[in-house]
N, C-alpha and C positions, 0 to 999 in steps of 0.2 A: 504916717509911718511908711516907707519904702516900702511896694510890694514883696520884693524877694530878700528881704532881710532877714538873717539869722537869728535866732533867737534861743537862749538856752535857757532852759528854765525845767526844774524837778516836780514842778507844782503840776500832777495831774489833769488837775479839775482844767486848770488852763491851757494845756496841748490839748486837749480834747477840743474846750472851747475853738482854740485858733484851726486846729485842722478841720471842725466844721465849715468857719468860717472861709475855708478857702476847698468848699467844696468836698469833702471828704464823707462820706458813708459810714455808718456803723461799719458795717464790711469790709470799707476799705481798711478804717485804721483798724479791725481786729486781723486783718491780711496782713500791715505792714509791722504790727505789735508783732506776730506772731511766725514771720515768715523765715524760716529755713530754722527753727525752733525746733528738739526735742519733743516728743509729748509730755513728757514732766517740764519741762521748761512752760511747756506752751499751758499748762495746768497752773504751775504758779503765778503766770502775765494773768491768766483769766482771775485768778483769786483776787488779785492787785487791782483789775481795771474794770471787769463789769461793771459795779456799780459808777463808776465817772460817766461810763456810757449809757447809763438808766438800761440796762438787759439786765437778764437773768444769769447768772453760772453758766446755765445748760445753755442759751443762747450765744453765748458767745462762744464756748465750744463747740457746737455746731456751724458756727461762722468760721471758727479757724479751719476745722479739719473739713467743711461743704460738705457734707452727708448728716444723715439723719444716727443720731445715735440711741 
């Protein structure tokens, strides 16, 4: 598969997998999920996605907003 090739796909489990795969951090995709996000928005991504990322609730919203809550 072509490195920079586009990919569209709704399946969680699998963006997750691929943006590991190409280096990506818990943090980062909770930054890129989440970024210029509402808090209620940013509250509903986290309800959706923790668990794809094996975190907690609380861990991942403390990843999007970087402080301790």
């Amino acid at each position: 598969m072509p490195k920079d090739r586009l990919i569209y796909t709704s399946d969680k489990e699998s963006l997750v997998r691929l943006a590991r795969e190409k280096g990506f951090t818990d943090y980062k995709i909770v930054v890129k999920l989440t970024q210029g996000r509402s808090y209620q928005e940013t509250v509903s991504i986290a309800k959706k996605w923790h668990e794809y990322l094996g975190i907690s609730y609380g861990e991942f919203m403390k990843m999007a907003r970087n402080r301790n809550w």
